[in-house]
C-alpha positions in Angstrom: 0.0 0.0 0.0 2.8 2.6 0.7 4.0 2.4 -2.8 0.1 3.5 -3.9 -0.1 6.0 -0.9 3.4 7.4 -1.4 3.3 8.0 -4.8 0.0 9.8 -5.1 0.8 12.1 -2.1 4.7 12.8 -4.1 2.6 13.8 -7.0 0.0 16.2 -4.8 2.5 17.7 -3.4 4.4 18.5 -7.0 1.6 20.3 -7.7 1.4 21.9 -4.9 5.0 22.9 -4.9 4.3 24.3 -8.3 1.1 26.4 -7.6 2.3 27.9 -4.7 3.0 31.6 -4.4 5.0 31.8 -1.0 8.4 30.8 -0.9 8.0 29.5 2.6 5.1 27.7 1.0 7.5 26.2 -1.8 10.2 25.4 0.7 7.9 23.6 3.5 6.5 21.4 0.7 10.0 20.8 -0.4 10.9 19.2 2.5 8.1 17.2 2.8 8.2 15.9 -0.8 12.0 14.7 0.3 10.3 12.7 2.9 7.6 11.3 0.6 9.6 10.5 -2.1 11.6 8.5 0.1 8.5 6.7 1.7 7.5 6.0 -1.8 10.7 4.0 -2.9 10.7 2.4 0.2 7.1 0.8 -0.3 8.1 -0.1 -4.3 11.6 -1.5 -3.1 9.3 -3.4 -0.6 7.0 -5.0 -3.1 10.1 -6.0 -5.3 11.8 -7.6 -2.2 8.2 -9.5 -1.8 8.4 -10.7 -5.5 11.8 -12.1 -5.3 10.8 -13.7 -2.3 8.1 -15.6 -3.6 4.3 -14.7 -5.6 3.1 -11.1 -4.7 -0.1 -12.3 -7.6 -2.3 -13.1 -4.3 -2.1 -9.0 -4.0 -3.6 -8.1 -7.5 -7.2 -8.9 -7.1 -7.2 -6.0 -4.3 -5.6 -3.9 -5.7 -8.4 -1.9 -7.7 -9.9 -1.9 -3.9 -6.8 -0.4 -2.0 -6.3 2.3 -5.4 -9.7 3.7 -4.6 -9.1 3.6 -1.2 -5.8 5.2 -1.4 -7.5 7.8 -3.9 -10.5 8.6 -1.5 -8.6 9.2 1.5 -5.5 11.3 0.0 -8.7 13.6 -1.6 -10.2 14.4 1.9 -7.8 17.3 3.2 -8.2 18.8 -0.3 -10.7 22.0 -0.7 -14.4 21.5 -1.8 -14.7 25.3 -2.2 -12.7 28.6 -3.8 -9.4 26.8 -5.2 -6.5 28.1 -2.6 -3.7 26.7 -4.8 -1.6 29.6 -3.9 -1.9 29.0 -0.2 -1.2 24.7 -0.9 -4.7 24.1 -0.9 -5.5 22.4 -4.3 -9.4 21.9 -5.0 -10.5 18.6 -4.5 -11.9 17.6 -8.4 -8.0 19.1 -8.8 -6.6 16.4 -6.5 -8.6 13.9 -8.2 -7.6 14.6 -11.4 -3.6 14.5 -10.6 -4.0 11.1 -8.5 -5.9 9.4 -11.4 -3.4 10.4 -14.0 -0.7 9.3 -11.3 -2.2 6.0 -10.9 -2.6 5.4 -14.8 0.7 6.7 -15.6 2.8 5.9 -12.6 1.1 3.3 -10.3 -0.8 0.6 -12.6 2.6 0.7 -15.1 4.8 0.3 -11.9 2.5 -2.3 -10.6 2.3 -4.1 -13.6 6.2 -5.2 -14.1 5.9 -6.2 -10.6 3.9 -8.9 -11.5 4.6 -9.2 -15.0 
């Protein structure tokens, strides 16, 4: 799960890295995307060490399950009103948007070659 969670919160906070108007704003997120971009490789290197360790292919009928899951609690601190971008705040059908294209672009390829 903490290579879903991880990398959908290291793309969030891109984006939020990039809207932001405050430097402080842009630095705090900074150091937070260091830290998240860590966690993520640390949950993919997990599920490869679980692959060479034996069949991870008992995971992927749960795995639609644990995206949404992953998608609908990452969306919940986002804003359902005026989009506050600027301030790190991205509007929630914004934060949608950017996890889905994470998962198709990032997520379901990674997952895929782990249990291609």
């Amino acid at each position: 799960m903490g290579c879903v969670t991880e990398t959908l919160s290291t793309a969030l906070l891109l984006q939020i890295q990039r809207r932001a108007k405050s430097p402080l704003i842009k630095r705090v997120v900074h150091e937070i995307l260091e830290d998240e971009i860590l966690h993520g490789r640390i949950g993919w290197a997990e599920l490869a060490h679980a692959r060479l360790k034996g069949s991870v292919n008992w995971l992927a009928p749960h795995l639609a399950d644990m995206i949404a899951t992953a998608i609908q609690e990452e969306a919940k601190p986002f804003s359902k009103g005026p989009d506050l971008s600027e301030w790190g705040i991205l509007p929630r059908a914004d934060a949608l948007a950017i996890m889905r294209e994470t998962v198709a672009s990032v997520i379901e390829p990674g997952l895929r070659s782990r249990f291609a």
